[in-house]
N, C-alpha and C positions, 0 to 999 in steps of 0.2 A: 635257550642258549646256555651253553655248558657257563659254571662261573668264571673259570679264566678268559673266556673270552668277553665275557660283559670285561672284564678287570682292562685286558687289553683293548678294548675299545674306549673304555674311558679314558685312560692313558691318553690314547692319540689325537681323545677328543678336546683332553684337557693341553697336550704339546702345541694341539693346534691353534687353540683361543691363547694362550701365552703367545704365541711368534704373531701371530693377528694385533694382537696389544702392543708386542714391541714395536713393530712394523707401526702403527700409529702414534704412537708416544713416538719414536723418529721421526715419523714427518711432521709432527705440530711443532717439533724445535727447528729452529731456523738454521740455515747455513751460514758459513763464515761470511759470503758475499752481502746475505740479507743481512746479518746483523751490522755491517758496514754501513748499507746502505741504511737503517732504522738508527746508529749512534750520531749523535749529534757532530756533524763535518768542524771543521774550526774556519772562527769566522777571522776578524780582525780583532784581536782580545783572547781568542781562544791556544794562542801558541803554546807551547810545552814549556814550563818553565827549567834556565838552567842556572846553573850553581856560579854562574859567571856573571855580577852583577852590574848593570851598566851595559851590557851590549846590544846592539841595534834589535835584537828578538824580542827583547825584553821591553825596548823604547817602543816595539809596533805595537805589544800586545795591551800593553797600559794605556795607547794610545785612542786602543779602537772601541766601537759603540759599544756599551754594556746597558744595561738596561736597569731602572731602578723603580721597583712599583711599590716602594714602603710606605707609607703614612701618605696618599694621595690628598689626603683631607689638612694636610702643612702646608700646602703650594697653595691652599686660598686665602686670597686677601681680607683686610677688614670688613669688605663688602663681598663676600664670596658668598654663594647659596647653594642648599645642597644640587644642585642644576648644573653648579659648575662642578663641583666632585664629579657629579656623574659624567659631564663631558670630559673630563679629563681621565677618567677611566676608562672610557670608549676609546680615548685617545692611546692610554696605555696599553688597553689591550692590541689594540690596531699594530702599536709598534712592537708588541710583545708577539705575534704573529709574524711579521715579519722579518724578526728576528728567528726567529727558530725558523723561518724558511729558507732564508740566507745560511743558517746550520747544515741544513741538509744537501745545500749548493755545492757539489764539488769543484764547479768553478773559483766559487769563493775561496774553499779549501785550496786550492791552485794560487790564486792569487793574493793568499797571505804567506804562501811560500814564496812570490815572486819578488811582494813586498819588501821583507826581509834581507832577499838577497841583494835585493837595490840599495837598502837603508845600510848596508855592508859595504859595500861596493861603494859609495857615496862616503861614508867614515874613513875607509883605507884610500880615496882621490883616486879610485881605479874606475878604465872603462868597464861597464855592463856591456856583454855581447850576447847577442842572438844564439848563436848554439847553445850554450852557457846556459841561458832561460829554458831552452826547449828541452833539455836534458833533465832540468829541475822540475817542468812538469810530466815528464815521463811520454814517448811515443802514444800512448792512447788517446791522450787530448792536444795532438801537436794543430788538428785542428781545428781547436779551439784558441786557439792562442794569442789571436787580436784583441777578445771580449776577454779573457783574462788579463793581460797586460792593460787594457784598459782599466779594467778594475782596480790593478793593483796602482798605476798611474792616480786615478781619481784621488786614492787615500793619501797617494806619495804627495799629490801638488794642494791638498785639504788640511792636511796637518801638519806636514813639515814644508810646504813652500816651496817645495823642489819640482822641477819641469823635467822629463825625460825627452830628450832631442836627439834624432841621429844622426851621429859626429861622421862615421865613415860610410854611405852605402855598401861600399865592394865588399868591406869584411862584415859589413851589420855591425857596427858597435858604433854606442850610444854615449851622450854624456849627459849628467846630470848636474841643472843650472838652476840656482838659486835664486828664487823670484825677487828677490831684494837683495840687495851687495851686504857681503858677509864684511862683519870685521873682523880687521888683522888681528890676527895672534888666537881664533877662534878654534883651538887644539888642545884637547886633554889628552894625555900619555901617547902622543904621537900618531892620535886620532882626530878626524872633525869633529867638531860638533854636530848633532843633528841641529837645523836652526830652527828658532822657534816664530818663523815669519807667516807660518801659514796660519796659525790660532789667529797672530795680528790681522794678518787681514781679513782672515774669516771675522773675529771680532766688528771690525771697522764696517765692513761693509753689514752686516747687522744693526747695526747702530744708525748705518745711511737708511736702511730700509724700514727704520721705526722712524723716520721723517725727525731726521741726526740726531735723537736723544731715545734712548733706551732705557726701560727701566730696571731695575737690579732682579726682578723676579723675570722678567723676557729674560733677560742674557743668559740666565740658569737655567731656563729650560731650554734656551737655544743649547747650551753646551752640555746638555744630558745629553743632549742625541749626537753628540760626537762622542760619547763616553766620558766625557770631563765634569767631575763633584767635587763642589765643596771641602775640602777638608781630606781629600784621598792623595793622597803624595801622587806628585806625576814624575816618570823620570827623567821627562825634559823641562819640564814647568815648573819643578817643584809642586808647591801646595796651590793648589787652583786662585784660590781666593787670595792670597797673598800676591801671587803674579798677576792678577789683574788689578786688584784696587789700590796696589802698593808701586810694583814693578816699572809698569805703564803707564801708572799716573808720574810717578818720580823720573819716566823716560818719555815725559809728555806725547805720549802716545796717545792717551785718552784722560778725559776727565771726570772725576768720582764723586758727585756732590749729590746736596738733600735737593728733595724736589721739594721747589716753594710752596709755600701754604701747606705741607703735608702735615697732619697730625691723625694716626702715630708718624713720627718722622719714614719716610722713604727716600730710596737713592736711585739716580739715575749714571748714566754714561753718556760723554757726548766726545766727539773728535777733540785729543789734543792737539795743539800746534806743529806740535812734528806730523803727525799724521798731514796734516793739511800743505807743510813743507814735502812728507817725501811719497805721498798716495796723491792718487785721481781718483774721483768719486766712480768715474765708468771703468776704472780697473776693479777696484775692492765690489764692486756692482757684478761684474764677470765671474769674480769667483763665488760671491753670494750667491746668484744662477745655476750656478753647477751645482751648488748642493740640493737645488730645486729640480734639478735637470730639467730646467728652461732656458730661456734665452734674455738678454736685459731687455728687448723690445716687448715681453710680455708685458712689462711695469712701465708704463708709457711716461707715467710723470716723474719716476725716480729716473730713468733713463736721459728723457730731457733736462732733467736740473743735474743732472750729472757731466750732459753735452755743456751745458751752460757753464758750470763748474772749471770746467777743461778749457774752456774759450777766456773767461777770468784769470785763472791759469796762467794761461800763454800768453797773455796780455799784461799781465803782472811782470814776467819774464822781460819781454820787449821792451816793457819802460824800464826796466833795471839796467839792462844791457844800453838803453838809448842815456840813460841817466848818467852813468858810467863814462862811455863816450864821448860827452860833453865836458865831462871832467878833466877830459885828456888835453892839453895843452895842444896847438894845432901844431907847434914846430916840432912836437913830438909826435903826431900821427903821419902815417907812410902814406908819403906824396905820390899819387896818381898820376898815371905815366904811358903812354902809349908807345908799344914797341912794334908796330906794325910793319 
C-alpha cells in the first residue's frame, strides 16, 4: 500500500479510537438527574442557611436529627466494658445509615420544605392552606402528599408542640394549635414564639418510661437522636444543658438531683410538680409512642400506671371542687327550684 495511504488510514484509525474514548468518558459521567439523585437530599438539619438570623428555617434546621459518632468510648459509665462500646457502635452505625437514607428521601426533602412553611405560618398567626402546601411541593409529588405532610406533622408536634388541625374543609385551610396554652405576651418583634412545649413533653414522658426517674446519661442519649447536645446553642432552647437542668428545674418542670449512694456522683431527672399539675402521664406516654411509632398499649404497665395516674387525677380534682363547695355558705349557694 502506497505510503499516504497507510498515513490516511491511520489517521481515521486514530479519529476513530479518540470519538470511541470521548463517547465513553461521556457516558461514565453522570447526568444532572443522576447526580441529584446520588447528592445527599436535605433531611430536617439539612436546610440552607440564611443571613436572617432567628427565623423559623433556621429554628427547623438546628432543630432536626444530626448525628454524632465522636469519642463513642465517652458515653461509658464507670462500669462500662468494651461490649458496650461495641454495642453502641452498632447502634451508631444503625442510626448513621438511616440517616443518610432519610438523605436520599425526596419525600423527606418535601417535608422539611413543608415544615418550614408551617413553622412561618405559625410565627406570622396565619392559616396554612392546602394549595399553598401543594404548590411548595411541586406537581410531581402532589401525590404524595399525605405521607409528606405527615412527615412534616410528626417533627411539627415532636419538637415544637404544635398540632396541625383543619380549621375550614371547603377551602382546606388549616390551623395550627399548641399542645399546651401559650403564655401571654409570647411575641418577639411582632412575631410568635416558636414554643418550646414539645422538648417538655418529649422530656417528660422519657422520664415516665424510665419507671419516672432517668438518669442524666439516658436523657443525653435520648436527645441525640432528636438532634439536641450538650453545649451546642439551640435557637429555641438556647444551650441544651442549661435549659434543662436550670430552665425546668427553676420552672418545676422536672427535677435535677444526685442519685443516692452514687460514687463517682451521678444525676438523675424525675417529674417536677408542675409537670404533675399541668401533664397526664397517658398524654406525655402518646407522644413518647410516636417517637417509637407504636402505640401506648405496647407498654402494658406504663400504660396502666398512667390509666391509674389519670383516675388519681380526676379524683384529686373532685375532692377540690367538693372541698370548695362546702366552703360556700348555703344562704350563698343557688337555691334549687323547679320550673315545670
Amino acid at each position: 500500500m502506497p505510503r499516504g495511504n497507510k498515513s490516511k488510514s491511520r489517521s481515521r484509525a486514530k479519529r476513530q479510537q479518540m470519538r470511541g474514548e470521548r463517547a465513553n468518558l461521556q457516558g461514565a459521567q453522570p447526568t444532572v438527574e443522576e447526580e441529584k439523585a446520588a447528592s445527599p437530599a436535605l433531611v430536617q438539619g439539612d436546610a440552607p442557611s440564611s443571613p436572617n438570623t432567628g427565623t423559623a428555617q433556621e429554628a427547623a434546621s438546628h432543630s432536626a436529627p444530626e448525628l454524632n459518632v465522636s469519642h463513642p468510648a465517652r458515653e461509658v459509665g464507670a462500669e462500662g466494658s468494651f461490649a458496650d462500646v461495641d454495642e453502641r457502635r452498632t447502634n451508631v452505625s444503625t442510626i448513621a445509615d438511616a440517616i443518610q437514607s432519610a438523605r436520599r428521601d425526596p419525600l423527606t426533602r418535601k417535608a422539611t420544605k413543608l415544615l418550614h412553611y408551617l413553622l412561618e405560618k405559625y410565627q406570622k398567626d396565619e392559616q396554612p392552606v392546602q394549595a399553598e402546601m401543594l404548590k411548595l411541593i411541586s406537581r410531581k409529588y402532589k401525590g404524595h402528599f399525605p405521607r409528606i405532610l405527615e412527615k412534616a406533622t410528626y417533627q411539627l408536634e415532636l419538637v415544637y408542640g404544635l398540632e396541625l388541625k383543619v380549621d375550614n374543609p371547603t377551602t382546606c385551610s388549616y390551623a395550627l394549635v399548641s399542645k399546651l396554652p401559650i403564655r401571654p405576651g409570647a411575641n418577639v418583634g411582632g412575631k410568635r414564639e416558636l414554643p418550646k412545649t414539645g422538648l417538655i413533653l418529649t422530656l417528660l414522658g422519657m422520664i415516665f418510661m424510665k419507671d419516672n426517674h432517668a438518669t442524666e446519661e439516658e436523657v443525653w442519649q435520648f436527645l441525640h437522636m432528636q438532634g439536641i447536645y450538650p453545649g451546642r446553642r439551640h435557637l429555641i432552647f438556647g444551650e441544651p444543658r442549661n435549659f434543662i437542668t436550670k430552665e425546668l428545674v427553676d420552672q418545676n418542670y422536672v427535677e435535677y438531683r444526685q442519685v443516692p449512694g452514687s460514687d463517682p456522683p451521678t444525676y438523675e431527672f424525675l417529674w417536677g410538680p408542675r409537670a404533675h399539675e399541668e401533664h397526664t402521664s397517658r398524654k406525655v406516654m402518646e407522644i413518647l409512642t410516636k417517637i417509637k411509632n407504636a402505640i401506648p398499649t405496647y407498654y402494658p404497665r406504663q400504660y396502666e400506671e398512667a390509666l391509674s395516674n389519670q383516675d388519681e387525677s380526676a379524683a384529686r380534682r373532685d375532692e377540690a371542687v367538693g372541698f370548695h363547695a362546702a366552703r360556700i355558705p348555703s344562704h350563698a349557694q343557688p337555691s334549687s327550684s323547679s320550673h315545670i
